[in-house]
N, C-alpha and C positions, 0 to 999 in steps of 0.2 A: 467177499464181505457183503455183509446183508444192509441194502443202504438205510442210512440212520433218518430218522426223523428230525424236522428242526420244531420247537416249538417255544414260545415267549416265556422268559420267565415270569415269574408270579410274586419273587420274593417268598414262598411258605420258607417256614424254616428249616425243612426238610432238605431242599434246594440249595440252601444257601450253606447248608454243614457239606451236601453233596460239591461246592464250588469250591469251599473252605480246602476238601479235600485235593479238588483238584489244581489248585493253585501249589497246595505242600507238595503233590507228584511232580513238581517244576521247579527245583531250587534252583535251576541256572537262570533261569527265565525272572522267579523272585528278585535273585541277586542283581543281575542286569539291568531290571528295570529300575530297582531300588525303590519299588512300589510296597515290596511287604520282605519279612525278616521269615526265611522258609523253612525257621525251625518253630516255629511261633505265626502261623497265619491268624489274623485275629477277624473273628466274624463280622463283629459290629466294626471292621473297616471295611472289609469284603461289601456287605451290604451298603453303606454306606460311598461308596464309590461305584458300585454299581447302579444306585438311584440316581446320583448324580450323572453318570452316562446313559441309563435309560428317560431323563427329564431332558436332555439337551435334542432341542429340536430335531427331529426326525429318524433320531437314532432306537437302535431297539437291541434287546439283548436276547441272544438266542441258545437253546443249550440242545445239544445234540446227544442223543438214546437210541440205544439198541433196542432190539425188537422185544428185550427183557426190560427195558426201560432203563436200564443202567448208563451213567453219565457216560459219555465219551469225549466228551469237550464243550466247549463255551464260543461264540462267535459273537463279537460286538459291530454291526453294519449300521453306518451310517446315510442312508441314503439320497441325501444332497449336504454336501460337503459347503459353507458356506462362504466356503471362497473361489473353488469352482465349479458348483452346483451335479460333480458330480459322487458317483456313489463313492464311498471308502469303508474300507474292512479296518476297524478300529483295533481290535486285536481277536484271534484266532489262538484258542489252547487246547489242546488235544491231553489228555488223562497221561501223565509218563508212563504208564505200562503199558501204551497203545501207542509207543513211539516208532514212526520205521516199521508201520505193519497196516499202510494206507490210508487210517482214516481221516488225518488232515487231507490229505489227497482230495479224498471223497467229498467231505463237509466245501472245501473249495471247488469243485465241480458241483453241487448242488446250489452254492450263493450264484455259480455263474448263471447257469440254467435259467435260476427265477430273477436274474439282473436281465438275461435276452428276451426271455416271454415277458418280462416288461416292456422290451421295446432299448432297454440303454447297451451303448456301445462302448462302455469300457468301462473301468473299475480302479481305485487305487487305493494303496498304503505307505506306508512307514515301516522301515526294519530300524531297531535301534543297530547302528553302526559297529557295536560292542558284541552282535549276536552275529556271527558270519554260518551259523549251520541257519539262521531265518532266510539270511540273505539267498543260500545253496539252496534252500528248500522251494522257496519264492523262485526263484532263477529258475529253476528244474521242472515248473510250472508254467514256464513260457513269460511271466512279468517280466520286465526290461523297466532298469534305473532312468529316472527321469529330473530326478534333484538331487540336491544334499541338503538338508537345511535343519535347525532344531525345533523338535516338536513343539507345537504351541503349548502344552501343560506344564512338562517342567524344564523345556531349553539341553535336551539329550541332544546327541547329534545322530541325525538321524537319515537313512536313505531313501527317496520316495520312489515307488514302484508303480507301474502301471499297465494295466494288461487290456488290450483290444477285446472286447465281446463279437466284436461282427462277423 
């Protein structure tokens, strides 16, 4: 696989029909989180939730492209966690026609990458408890469970994961 680019979003409009889309490739993921309805993703939420996680202190939203420029997924990093200062991978979606054919893999190897030439030595997330192929996938990547607690936005119950960079 040819490695993807990360780059910021921007909010154009083009982007955000491009997110719209990739959010509908993921109706379990929809359902799950109970964040949107996956036969009806609506834009003006989509954006709207995505402003409000790229305003929140130190976080950034990032969308990953092939060398054709075409989406491959979305990656939300946070990079000091304000409870304990450190990084966390807010949510990670990969395109459902790109399921099982490495490029979450990938886009996880490249947040490690530029988390160590940072200089940080570990990294964390949340699986919602409800999703056990996140949980497999995360596992299968070397992360190891470190809590259970419910998310702070809407009280899911959730696993927290945490992987050594050093």
């Amino acid at each position: 696989m040819v490695t993807p680019t990360l780059s910021p979003l921007t909010f154009a409009p083009h982007e955000i029909a491009e997110i719209v889309d990739l959010y509908a490739s993921n109706p379990g993921y929809c359902l799950d989180s109970g964040e949107y309805d996956p036969e009806l993703v609506q834009a003006d939420q989509v954006e709207a939730d995505l402003r409000e996680e790229v305003g929140t202190e130190s976080c950034e939203v990032l969308l990953a492209r092939d060398a054709r420029g075409a989406l491959l997924g979305l990656l939300s990093l946070l990079h000091r966690h304000p409870r304990d200062g450190r990084p966390w991978i807010g949510l990670l979606l990969v395109h459902g026609r790109l399921h099982r054919k490495g490029v979450g893999r990938r886009l996880v190897d490249l947040v490690e990458e530029r988390l160590r030439a940072e200089g940080r030595d570990g990294i964390r997330l949340a699986v919602l408890e409800n999703r056990p192929s996140s949980l497999a996938f995360w596992s299968s990547l070397g992360w190891q469970e470190i809590d259970r607690r419910p998310d702070v936005q809407r009280g899911r119950p959730c696993i927290v994961m945490h992987k050594e960079l050093a």
